[in-house]
C-alpha positions as CSV (number, residue, x, y, z in Angstrom):
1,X,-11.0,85.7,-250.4
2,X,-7.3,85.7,-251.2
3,X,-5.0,82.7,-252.4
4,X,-1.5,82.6,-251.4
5,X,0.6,79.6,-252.9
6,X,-1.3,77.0,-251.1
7,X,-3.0,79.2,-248.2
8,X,-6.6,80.4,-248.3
9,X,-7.2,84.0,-246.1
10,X,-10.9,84.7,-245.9
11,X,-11.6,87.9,-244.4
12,X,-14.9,88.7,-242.3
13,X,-17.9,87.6,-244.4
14,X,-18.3,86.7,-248.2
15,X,-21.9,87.5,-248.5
16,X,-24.6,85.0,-249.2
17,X,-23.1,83.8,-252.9
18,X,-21.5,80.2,-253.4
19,X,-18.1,79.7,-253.2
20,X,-16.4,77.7,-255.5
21,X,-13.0,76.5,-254.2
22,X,-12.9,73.5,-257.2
23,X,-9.3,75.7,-258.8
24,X,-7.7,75.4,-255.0
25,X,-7.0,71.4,-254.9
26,X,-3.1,71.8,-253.7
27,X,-4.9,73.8,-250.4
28,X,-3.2,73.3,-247.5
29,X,-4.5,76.3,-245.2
30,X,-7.4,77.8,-244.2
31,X,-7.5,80.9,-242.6
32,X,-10.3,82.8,-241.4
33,X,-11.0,86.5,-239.8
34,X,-14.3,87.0,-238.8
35,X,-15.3,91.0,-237.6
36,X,-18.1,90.0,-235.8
37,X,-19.7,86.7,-234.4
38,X,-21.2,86.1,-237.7
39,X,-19.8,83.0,-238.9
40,X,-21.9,81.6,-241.3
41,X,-19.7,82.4,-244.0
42,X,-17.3,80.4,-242.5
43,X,-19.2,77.4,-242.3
44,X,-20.1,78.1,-246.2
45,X,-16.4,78.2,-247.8
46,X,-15.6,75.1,-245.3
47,X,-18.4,73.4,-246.8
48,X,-16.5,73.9,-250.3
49,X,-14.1,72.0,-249.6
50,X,-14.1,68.7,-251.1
51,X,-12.6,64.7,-250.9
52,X,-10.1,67.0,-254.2
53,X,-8.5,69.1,-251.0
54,X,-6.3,66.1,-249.8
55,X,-3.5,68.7,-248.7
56,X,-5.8,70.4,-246.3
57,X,-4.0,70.5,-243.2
58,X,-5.1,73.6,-241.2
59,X,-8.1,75.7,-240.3
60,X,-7.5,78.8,-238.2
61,X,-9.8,81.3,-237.2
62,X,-8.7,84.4,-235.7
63,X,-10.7,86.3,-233.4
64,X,-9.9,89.8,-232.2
65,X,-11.6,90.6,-228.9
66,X,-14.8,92.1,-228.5
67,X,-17.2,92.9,-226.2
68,X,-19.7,91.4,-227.3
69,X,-18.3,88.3,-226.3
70,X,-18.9,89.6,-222.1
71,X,-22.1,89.8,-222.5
72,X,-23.2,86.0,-222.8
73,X,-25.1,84.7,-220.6
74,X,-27.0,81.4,-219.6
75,X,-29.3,81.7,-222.6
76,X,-26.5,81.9,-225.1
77,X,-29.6,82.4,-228.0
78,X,-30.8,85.4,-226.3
79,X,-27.9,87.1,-226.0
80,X,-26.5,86.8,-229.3
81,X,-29.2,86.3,-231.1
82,X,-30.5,83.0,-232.4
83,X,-29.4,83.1,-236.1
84,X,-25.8,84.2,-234.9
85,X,-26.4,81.1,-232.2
86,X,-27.1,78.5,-234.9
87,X,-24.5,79.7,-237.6
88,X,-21.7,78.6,-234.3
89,X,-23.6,75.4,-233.7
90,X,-23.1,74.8,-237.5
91,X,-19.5,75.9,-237.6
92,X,-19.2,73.8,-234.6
93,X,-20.8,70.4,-236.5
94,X,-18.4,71.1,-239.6
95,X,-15.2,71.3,-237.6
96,X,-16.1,67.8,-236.0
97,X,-16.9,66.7,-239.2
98,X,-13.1,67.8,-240.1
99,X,-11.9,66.1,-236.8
100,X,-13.7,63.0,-237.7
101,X,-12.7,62.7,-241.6
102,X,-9.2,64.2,-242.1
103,X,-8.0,64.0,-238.4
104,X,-7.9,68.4,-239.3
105,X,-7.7,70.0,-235.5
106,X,-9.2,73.6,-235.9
107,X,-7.1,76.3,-233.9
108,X,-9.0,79.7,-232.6
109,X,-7.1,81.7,-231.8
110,X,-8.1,85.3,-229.6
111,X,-7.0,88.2,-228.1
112,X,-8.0,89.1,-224.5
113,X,-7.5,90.7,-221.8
114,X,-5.3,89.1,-218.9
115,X,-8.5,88.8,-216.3
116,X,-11.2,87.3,-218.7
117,X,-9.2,84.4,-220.3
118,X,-11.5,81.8,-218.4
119,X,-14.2,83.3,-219.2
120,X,-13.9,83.8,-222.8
121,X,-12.8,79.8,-223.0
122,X,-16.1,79.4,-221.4
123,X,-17.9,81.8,-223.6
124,X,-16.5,79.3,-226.4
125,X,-17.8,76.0,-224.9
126,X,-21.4,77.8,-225.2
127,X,-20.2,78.7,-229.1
128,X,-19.1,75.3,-230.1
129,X,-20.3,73.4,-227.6
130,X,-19.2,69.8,-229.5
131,X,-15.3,70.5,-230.5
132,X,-14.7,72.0,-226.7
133,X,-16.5,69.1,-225.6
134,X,-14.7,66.3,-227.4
135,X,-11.9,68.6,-227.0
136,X,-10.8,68.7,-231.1
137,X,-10.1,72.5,-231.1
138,X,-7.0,74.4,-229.8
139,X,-7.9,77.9,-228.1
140,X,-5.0,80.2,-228.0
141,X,-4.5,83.4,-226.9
142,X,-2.1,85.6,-229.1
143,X,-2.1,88.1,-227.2
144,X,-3.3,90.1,-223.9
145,X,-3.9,93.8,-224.1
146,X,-3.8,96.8,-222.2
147,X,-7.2,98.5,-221.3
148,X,-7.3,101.9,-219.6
149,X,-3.5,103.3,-219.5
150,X,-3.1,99.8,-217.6
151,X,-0.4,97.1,-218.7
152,X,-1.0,93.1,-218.1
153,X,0.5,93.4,-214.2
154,X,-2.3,95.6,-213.7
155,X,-0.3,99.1,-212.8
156,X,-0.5,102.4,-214.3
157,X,1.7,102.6,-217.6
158,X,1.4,106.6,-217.1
């Protein structure tokens, strides 16, 4: 955890201690990089914020691609596992919760490549299933990458 003037950068997970964000009252970012899909930690320093945060006015989460993100299926539990499952159902409650009480619209934003944008936006509507829904979260894609010696128009970059 890092604090920048009046940003907050988390950076993959903060381990199972409490986090006590009571010295960052003039907050007015939060910014989060998770490694993997565990994003429990995420939920946690969310949770610290309090009614003291009145300058809160972002949450972004930036996720790099990742395969494990193809691999989700119909039973989104059993793919990625059921703890991993109910840590984005949580994250997913806390960033209505945001929506709801400080009118705070989360942004994710992801890298892809060019073919599988759909389907990581559906991948995300199994994740958080609630803010996709009522549609209180903006997906964006920073950026499209090459796979394979390929660029984005799908010919050889040999």
């Amino acid at each position: 955890m890092r604090q920048i003037r009046n940003l907050l950068w988390f950076i993959d997970d903060l381990g199972p201690a409490p986090i006590d964000l009571s010295r960052t009252t003039k907050l007015r970012d939060a910014i989060f990089r998770p490694r993997s899909l565990n994003v429990g930690w995420i939920t946690r320093a969310l949770q610290a914020i309090t009614y003291k945060h009145r300058d809160l006015r972002q949450i972004l989460i930036y996720m790099f691609y990742s395969s494990f993100l193809a691999g989700i299926d119909g039973d989104v539990g059993h793919t990625i596992g059921e703890e991993i499952h109910r840590q984005w159902l949580e994250l997913d409650s806390i960033l209505i919760q945001f929506w709801e009480s400080r009118s705070i619209r989360p942004r994710l934003t992801y890298m892809t490549r060019a073919q599988e944008t759909q389907s990581m936006q559906d991948y995300f509507e199994r994740l958080l299933p609630g803010t996709m829904k009522w549609r209180i979260i903006d997906l964006v894609i920073c950026a499209h990458f090459r796979e394979y010696g390929h660029n984005l128009s799908g010919s050889s970059s040999y």
